[in-house]
C-alpha positions as CSV (number, residue, x, y, z in Angstrom):
1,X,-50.0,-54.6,35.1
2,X,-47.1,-53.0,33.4
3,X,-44.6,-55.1,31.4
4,X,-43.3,-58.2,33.0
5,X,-40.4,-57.0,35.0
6,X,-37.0,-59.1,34.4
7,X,-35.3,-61.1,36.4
8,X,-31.8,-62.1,37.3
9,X,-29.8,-64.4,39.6
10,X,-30.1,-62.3,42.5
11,X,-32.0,-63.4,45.1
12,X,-35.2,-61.5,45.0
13,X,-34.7,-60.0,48.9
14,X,-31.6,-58.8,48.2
15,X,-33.3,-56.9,45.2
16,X,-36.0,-55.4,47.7
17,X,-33.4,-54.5,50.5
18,X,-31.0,-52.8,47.8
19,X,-33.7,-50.7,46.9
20,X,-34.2,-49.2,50.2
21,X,-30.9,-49.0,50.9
22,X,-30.3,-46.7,47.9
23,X,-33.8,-44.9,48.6
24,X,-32.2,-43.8,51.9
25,X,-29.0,-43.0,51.0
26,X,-30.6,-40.5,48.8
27,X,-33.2,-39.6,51.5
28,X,-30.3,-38.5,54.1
29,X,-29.4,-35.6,51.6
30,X,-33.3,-34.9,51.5
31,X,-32.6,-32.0,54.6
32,X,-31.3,-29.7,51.8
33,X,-34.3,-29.8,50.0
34,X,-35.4,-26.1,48.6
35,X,-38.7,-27.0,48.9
36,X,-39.1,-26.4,44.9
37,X,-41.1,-30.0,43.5
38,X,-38.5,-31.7,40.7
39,X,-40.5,-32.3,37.1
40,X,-39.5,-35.9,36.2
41,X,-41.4,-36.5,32.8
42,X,-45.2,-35.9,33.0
43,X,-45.1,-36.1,36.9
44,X,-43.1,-33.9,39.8
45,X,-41.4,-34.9,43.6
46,X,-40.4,-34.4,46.5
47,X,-38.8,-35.8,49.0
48,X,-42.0,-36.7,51.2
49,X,-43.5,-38.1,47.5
50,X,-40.9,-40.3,47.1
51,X,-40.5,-41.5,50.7
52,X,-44.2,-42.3,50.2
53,X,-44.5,-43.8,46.7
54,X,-41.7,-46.7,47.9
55,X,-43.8,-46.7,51.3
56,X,-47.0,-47.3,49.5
57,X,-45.4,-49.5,46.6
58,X,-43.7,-52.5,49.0
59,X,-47.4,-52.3,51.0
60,X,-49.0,-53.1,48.0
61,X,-47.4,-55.7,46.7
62,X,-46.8,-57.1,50.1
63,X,-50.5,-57.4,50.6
64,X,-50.9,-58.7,46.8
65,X,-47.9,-61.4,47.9
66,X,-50.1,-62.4,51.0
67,X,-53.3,-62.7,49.5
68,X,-52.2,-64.9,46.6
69,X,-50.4,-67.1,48.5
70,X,-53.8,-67.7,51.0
71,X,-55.8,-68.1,48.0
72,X,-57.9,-64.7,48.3
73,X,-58.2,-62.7,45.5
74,X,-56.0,-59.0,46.2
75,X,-58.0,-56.4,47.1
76,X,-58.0,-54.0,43.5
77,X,-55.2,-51.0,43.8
78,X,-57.5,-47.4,43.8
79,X,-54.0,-45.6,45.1
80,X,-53.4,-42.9,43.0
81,X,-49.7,-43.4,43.2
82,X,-47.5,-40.5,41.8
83,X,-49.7,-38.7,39.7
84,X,-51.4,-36.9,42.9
85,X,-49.3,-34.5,44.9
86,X,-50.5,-33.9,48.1
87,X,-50.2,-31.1,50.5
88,X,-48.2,-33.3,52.9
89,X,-45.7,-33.9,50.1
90,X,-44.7,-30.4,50.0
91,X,-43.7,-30.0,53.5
92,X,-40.0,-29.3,54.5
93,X,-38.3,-32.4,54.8
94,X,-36.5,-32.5,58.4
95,X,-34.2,-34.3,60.2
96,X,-37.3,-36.3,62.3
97,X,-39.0,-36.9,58.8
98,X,-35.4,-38.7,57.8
99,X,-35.7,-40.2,61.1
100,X,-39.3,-41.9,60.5
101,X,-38.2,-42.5,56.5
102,X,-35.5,-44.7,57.9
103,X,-37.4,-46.9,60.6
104,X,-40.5,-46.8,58.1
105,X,-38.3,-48.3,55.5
106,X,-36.0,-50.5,57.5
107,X,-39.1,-52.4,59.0
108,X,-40.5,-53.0,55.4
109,X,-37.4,-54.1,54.2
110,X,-37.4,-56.8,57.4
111,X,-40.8,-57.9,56.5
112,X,-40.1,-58.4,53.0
113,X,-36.7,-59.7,53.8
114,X,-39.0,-62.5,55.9
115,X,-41.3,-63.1,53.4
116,X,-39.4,-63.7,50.5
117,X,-36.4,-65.7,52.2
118,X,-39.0,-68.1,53.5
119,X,-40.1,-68.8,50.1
120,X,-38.6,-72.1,47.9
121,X,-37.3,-71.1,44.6
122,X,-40.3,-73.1,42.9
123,X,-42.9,-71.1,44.7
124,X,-40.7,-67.6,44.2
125,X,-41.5,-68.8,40.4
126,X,-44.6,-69.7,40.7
127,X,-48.0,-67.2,40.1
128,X,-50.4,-68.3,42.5
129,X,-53.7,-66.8,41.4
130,X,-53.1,-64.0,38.6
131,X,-50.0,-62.2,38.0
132,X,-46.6,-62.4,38.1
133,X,-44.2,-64.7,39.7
134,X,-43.7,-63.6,43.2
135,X,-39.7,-62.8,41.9
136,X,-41.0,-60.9,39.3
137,X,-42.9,-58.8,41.7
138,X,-39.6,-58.5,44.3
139,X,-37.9,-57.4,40.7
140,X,-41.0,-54.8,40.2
141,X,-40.2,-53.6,43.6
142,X,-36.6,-52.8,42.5
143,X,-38.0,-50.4,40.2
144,X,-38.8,-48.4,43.0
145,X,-35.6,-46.7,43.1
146,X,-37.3,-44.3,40.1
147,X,-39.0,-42.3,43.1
148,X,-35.8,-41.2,44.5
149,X,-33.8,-40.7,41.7
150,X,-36.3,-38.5,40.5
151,X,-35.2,-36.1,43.8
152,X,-31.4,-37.2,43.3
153,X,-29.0,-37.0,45.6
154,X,-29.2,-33.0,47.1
155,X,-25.9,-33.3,49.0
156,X,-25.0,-30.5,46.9
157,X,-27.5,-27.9,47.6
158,X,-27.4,-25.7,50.3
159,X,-29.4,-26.5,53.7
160,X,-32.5,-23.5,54.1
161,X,-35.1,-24.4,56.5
162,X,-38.7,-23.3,55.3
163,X,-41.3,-22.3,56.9
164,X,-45.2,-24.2,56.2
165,X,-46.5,-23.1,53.4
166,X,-43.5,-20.5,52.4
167,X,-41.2,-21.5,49.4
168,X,-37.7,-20.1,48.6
169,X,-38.5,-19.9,44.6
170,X,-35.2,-17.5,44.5
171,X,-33.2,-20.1,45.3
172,X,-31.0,-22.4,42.7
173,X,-31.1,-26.4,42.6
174,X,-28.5,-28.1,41.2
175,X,-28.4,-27.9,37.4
176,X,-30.5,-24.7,37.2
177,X,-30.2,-21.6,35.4
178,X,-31.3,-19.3,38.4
């Protein structure tokens, strides 16, 4: 695991739930994507990336969470996370993509919401098995936001719509010199 994330008096759903809040306030200005991927350090994104990075991020640790707490030792991570970009990622993302981004998220927030409110503060900081406290992972999870932010908020940029496999390369993204 990466460094032990840190905590703070906010209660650890809240944490989760602000995440996805913020992911999909940024994801309703995802329509205006130029279909161009966004370099963020060593890695790129898109809007589909992102959606499925936080997707992929709260399953994970949702199934760690539900393992631990049964006794079973989690099933080892072999995602590739963000360093793939598949071919799906780079697909225009639409209204209906927004659409399933918001119920796909809202339900995971509910579920997480569930799981971690029916938790006592001593097991919340307890590690059952190996790993973190189960708030330090809802704290991990915050982290998530990176994904999005990465994209930013495209409010600015103006709407196109794209056909498969065709990318406007002409046009300018916020911040750019073209």
């Amino acid at each position: 695991m990466t460094d032990t994330p840190l905590t703070d008096d906010r209660e650890p759903a809240r944490v989760v739930a602000e995440m996805i809040d913020h992911v999909l306030r940024l994801a309703a200005t995802w329509t205006a994507w130029d279909g161009r991927p966004v370099p963020s350090g060593d890695r790129i994104y898109t809007p589909h990336k992102a959606i499925r990075r936080v997707a992929d991020h709260l399953v994970d640790h949702l199934a760690e969470i539900e393992d631990r707490l049964a006794g079973r030792v989690p099933l080892p991570d072999h995602w590739h996370a963000s360093l793939i970009t598949t071919a799906a990622d780079l697909a225009p993302f639409t209204e209906q993509d927004l659409e399933e981004a918001r119920s796909r998220l809202t339900r995971l927030a509910r579920i997480w919401t569930a799981c971690l409110e029916a938790l006592t503060p001593e097991q919340l900081d307890h590690s059952p098995g190996e790993g973190w406290t189960l708030r330090q992972v809802a704290f991990h999870l915050g982290g998530s936001v990176y994904y999005a932010d990465a994209v930013g908020d495209l409010s600015g940029m103006e709407s196109r719509v794209l056909l498969p496999g065709k990318r406007d390369l002409t046009a300018s993204r916020p911040g750019s010199e073209t």
